[in-house]
PQR file with spaces between the fields and no chain letter, atoms N, CA, C, O and H, PARSE charges and radii, in Angstrom:
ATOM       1  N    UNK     1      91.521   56.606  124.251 -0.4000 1.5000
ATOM       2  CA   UNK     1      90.343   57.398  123.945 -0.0000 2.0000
ATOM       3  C    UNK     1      90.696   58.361  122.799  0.5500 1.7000
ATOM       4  O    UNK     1      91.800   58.881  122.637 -0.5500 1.4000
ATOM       5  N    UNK     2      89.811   58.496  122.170 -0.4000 1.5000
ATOM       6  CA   UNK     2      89.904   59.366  120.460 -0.0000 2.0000
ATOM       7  C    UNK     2      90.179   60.983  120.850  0.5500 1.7000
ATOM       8  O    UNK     2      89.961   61.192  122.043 -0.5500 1.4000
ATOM       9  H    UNK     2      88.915   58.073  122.301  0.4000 1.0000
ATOM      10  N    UNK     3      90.523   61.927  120.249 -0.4000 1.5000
ATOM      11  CA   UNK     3      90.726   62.824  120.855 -0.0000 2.0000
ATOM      12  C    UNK     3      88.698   63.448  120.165  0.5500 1.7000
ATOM      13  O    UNK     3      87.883   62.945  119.393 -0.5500 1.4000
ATOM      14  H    UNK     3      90.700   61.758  119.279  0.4000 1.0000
ATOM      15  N    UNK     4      88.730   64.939  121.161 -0.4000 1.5000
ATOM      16  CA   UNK     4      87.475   65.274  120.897 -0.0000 2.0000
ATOM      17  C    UNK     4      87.629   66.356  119.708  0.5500 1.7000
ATOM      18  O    UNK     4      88.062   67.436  120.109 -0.5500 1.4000
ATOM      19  H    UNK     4      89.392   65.348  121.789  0.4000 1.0000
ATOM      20  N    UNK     5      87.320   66.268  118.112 -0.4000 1.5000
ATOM      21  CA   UNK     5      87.135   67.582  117.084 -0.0000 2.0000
ATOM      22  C    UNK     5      86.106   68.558  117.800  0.5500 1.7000
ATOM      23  O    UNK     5      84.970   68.460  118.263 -0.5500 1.4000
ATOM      24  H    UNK     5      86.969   65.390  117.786  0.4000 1.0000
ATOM      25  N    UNK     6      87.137   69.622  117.653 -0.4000 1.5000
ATOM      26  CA   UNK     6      86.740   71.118  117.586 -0.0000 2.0000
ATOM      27  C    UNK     6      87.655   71.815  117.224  0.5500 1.7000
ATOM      28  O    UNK     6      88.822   71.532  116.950 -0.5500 1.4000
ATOM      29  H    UNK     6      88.060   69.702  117.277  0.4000 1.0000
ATOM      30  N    UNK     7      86.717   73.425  117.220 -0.4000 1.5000
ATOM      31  CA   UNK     7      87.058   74.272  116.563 -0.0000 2.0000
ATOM      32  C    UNK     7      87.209   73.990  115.072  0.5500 1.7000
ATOM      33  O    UNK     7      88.254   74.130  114.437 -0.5500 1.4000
ATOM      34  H    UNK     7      85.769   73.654  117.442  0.4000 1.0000
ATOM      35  N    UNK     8      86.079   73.591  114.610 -0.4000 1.5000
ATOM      36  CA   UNK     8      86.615   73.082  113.110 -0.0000 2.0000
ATOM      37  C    UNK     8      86.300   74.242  111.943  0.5500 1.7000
ATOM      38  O    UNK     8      85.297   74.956  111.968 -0.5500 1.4000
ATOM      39  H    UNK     8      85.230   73.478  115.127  0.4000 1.0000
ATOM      40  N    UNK     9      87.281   74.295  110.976 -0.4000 1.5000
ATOM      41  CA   UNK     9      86.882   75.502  109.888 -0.0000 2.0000
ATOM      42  C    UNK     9      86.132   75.010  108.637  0.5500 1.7000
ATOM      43  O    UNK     9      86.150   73.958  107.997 -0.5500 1.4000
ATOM      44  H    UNK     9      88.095   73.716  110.956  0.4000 1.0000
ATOM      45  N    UNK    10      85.453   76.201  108.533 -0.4000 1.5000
ATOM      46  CA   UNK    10      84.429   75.654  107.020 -0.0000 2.0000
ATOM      47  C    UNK    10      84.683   76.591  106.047  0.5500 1.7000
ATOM      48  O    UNK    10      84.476   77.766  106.351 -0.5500 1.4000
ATOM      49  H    UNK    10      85.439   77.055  109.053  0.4000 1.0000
ATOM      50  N    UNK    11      85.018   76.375  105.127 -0.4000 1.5000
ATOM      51  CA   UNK    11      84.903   77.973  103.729 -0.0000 2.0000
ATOM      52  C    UNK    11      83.923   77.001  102.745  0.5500 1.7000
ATOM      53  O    UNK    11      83.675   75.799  102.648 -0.5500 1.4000
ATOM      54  H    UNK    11      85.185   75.421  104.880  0.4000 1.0000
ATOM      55  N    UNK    12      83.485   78.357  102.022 -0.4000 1.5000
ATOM      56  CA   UNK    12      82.733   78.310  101.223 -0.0000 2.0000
ATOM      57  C    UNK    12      82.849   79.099   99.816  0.5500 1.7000
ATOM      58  O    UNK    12      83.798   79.883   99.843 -0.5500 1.4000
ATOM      59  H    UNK    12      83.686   79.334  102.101  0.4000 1.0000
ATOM      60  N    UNK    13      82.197   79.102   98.692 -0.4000 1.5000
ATOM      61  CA   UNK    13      81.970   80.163   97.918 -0.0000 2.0000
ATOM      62  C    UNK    13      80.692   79.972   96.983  0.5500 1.7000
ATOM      63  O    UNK    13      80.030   78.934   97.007 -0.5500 1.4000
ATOM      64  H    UNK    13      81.426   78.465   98.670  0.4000 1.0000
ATOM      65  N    UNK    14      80.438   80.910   96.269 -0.4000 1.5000
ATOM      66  CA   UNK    14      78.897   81.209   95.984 -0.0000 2.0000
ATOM      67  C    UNK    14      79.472   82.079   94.494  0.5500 1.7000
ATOM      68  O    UNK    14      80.390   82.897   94.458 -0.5500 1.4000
ATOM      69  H    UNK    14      80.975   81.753   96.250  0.4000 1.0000
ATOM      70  N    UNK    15      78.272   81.417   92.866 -0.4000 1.5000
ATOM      71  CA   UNK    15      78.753   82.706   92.085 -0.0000 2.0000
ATOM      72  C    UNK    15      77.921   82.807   91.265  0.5500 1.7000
ATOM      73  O    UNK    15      76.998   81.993   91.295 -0.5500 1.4000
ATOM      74  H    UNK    15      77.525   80.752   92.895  0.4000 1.0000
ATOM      75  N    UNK    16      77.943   83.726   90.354 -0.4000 1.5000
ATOM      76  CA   UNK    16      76.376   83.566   89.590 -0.0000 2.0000
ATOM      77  C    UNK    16      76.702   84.627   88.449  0.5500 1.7000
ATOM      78  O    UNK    16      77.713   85.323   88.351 -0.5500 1.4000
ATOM      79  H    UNK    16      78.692   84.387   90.331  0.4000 1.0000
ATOM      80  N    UNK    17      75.303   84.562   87.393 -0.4000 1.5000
ATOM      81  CA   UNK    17      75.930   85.597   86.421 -0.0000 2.0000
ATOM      82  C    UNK    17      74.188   85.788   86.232  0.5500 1.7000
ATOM      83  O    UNK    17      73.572   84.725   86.161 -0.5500 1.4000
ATOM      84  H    UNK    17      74.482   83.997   87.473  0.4000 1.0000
ATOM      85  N    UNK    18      73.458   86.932   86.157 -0.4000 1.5000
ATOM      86  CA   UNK    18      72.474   87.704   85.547 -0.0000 2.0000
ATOM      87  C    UNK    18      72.665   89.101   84.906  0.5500 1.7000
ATOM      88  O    UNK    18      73.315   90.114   85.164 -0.5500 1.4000
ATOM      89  H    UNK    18      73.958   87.796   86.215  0.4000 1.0000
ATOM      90  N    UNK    19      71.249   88.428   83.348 -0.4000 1.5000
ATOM      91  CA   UNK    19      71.411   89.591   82.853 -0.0000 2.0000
ATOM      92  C    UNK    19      70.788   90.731   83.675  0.5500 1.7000
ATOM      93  O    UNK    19      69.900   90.525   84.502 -0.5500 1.4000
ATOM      94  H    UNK    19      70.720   87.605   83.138  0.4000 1.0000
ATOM      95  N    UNK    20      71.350   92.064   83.380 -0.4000 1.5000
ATOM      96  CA   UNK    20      70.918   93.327   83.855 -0.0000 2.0000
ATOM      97  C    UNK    20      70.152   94.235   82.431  0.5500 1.7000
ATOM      98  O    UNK    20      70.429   93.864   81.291 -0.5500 1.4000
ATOM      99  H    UNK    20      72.071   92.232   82.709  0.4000 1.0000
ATOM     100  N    UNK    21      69.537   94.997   82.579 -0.4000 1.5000
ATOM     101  CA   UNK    21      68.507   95.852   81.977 -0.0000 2.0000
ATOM     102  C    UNK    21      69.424   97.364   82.351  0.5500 1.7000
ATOM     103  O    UNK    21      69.588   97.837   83.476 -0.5500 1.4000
ATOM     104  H    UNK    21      69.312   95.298   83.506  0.4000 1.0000
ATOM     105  N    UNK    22      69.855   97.832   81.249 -0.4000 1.5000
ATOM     106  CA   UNK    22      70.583   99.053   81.890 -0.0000 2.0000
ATOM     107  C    UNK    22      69.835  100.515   80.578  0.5500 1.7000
ATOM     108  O    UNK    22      69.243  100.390   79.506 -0.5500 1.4000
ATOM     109  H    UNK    22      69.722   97.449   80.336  0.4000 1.0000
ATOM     110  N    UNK    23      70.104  101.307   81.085 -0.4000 1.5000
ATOM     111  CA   UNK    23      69.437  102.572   79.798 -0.0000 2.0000
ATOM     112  C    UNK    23      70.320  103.750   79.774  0.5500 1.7000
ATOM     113  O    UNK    23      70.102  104.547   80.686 -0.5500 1.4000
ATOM     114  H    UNK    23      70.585  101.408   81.955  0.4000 1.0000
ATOM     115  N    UNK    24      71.211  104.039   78.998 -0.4000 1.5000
ATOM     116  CA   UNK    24      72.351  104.777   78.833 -0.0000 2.0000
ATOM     117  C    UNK    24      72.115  106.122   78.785  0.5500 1.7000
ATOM     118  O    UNK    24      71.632  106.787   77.869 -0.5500 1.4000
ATOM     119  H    UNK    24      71.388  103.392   78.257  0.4000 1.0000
ATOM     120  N    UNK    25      72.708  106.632   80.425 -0.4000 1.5000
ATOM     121  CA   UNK    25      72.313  108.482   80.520 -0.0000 2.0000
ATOM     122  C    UNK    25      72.863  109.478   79.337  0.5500 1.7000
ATOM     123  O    UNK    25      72.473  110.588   78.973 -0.5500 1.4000
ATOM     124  H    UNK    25      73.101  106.093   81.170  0.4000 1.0000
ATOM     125  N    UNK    26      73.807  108.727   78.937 -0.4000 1.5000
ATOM     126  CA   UNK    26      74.163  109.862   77.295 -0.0000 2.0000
ATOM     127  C    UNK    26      73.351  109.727   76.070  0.5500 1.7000
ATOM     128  O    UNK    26      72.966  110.636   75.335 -0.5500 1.4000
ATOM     129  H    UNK    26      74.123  107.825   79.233  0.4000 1.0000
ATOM     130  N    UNK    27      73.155  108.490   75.961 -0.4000 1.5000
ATOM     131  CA   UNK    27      72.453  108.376   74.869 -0.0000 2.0000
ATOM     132  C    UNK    27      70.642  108.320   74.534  0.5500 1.7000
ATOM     133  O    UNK    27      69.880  108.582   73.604 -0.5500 1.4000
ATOM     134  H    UNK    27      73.468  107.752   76.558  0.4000 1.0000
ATOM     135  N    UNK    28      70.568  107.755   76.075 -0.4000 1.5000
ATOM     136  CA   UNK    28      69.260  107.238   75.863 -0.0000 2.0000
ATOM     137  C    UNK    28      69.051  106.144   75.757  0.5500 1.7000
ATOM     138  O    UNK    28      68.053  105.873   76.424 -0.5500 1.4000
ATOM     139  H    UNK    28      71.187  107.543   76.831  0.4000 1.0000
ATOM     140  N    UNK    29      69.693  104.770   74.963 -0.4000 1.5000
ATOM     141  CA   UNK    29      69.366  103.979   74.344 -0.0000 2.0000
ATOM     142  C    UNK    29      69.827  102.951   75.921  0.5500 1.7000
ATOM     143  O    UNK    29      70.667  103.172   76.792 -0.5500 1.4000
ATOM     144  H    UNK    29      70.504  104.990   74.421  0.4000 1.0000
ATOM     145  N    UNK    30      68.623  101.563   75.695 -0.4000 1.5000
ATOM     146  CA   UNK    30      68.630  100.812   76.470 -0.0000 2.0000
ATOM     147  C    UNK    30      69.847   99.310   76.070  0.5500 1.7000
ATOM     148  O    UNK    30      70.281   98.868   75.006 -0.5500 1.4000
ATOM     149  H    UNK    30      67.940  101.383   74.987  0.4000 1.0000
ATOM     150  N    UNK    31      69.967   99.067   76.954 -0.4000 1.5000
ATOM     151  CA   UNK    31      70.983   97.330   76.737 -0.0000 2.0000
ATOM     152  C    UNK    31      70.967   96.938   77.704  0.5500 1.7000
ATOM     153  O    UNK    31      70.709   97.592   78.714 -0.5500 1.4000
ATOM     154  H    UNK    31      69.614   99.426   77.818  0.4000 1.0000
ATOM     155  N    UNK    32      71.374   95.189   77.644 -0.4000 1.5000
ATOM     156  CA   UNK    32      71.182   94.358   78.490 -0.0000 2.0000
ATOM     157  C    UNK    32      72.793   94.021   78.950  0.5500 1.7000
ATOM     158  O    UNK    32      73.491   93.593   78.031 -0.5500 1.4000
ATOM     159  H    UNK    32      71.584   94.657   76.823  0.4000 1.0000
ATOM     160  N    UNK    33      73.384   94.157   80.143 -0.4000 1.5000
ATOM     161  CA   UNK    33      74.685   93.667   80.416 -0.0000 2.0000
ATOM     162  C    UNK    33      74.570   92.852   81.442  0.5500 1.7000
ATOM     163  O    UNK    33      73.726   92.914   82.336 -0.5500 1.4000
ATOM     164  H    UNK    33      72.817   94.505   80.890  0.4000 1.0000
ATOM     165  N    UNK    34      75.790   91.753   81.258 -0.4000 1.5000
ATOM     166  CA   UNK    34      75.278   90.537   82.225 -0.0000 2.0000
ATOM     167  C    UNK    34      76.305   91.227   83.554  0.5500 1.7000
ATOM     168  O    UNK    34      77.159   92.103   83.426 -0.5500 1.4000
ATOM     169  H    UNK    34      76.476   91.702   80.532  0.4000 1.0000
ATOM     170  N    UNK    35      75.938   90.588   84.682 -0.4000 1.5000
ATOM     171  CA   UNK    35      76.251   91.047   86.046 -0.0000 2.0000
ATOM     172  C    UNK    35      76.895   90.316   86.602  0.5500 1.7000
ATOM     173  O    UNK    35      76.184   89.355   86.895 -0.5500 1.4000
ATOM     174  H    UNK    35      75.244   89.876   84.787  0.4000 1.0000
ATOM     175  N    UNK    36      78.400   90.113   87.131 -0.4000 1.5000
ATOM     176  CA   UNK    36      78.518   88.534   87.688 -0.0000 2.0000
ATOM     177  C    UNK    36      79.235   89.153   88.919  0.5500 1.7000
ATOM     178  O    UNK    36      79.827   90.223   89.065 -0.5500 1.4000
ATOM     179  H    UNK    36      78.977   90.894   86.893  0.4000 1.0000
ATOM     180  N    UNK    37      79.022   88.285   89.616 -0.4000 1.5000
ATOM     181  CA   UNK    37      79.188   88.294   91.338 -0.0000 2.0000
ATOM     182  C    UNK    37      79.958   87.408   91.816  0.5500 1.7000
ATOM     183  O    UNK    37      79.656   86.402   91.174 -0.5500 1.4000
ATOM     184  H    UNK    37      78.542   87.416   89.497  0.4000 1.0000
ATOM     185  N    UNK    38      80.913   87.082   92.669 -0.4000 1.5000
ATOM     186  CA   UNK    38      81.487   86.150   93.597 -0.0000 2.0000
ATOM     187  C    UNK    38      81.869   86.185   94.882  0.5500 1.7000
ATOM     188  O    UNK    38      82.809   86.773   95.417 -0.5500 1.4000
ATOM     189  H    UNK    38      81.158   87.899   93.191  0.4000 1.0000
ATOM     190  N    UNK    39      81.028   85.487   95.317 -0.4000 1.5000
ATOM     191  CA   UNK    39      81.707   85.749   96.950 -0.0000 2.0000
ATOM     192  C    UNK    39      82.257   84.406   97.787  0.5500 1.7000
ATOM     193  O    UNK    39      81.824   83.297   97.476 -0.5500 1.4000
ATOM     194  H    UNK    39      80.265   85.010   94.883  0.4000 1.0000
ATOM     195  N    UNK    40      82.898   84.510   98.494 -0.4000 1.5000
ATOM     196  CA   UNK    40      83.739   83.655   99.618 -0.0000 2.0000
ATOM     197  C    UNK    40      83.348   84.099  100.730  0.5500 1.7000
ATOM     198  O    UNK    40      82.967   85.253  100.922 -0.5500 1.4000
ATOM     199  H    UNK    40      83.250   85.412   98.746  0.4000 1.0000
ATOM     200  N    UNK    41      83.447   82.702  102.038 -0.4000 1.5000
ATOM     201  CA   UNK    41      83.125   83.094  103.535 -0.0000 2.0000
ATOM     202  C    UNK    41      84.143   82.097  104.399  0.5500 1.7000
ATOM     203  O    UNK    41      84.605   81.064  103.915 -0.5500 1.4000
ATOM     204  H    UNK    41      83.756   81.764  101.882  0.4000 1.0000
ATOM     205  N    UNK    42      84.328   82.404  105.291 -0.4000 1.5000
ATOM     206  CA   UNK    42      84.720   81.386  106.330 -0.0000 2.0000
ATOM     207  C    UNK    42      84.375   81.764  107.593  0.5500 1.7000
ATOM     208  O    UNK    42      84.205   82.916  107.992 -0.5500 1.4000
ATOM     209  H    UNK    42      83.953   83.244  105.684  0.4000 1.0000
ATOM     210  N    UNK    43      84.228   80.199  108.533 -0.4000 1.5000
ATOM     211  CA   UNK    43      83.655   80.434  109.282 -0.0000 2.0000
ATOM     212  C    UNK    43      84.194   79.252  110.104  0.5500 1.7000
ATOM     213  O    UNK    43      84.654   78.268  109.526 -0.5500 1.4000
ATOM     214  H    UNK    43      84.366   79.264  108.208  0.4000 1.0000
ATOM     215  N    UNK    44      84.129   79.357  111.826 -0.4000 1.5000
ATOM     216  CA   UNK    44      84.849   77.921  112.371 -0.0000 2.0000
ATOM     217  C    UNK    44      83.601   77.588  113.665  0.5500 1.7000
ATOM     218  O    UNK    44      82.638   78.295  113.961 -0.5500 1.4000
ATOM     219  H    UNK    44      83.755   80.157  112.296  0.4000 1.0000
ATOM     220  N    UNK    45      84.017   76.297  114.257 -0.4000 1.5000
ATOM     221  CA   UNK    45      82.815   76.073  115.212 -0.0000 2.0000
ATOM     222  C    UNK    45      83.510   76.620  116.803  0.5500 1.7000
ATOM     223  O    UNK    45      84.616   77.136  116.962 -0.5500 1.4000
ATOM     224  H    UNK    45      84.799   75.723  114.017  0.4000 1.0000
ATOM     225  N    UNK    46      82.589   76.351  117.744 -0.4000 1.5000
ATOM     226  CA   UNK    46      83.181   76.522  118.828 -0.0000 2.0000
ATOM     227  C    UNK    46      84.195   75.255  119.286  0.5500 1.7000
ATOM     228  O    UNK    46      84.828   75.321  120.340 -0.5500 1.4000
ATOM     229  H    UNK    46      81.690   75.932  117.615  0.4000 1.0000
C-alpha cells in the first residue's frame, strides 16, 4: 500500500512595480516615482 501525503509545504511569491504620484514638501514640485514591492509566503497542509 502507497504511503498517505501529508503535511505538504507550499511557498510562494508575488511582485510588482507601480508608478506613484508624489509632491515634494520642500519644494513643492510634483514627480512620479515607481514603487516596487515583493513579498514571499509559506504555508503547509494538515
Amino acid at each position: 500500500m502507497p504511503p498517505i501525503p501529508y503535511a505538504l509545504g507550499y511557498t510562494t511569491s508575488a511582485n510588482g512595480k507601480v508608478p506613484k504620484h508624489v509632491l515634494c514638501e520642500l519644494c513643492g514640485l510634483d514627480y512620479v516615482d515607481i514603487l516596487t514591492v515583493r513579498s514571499e509566503g509559506y504555508g503547509s497542509s494538515a
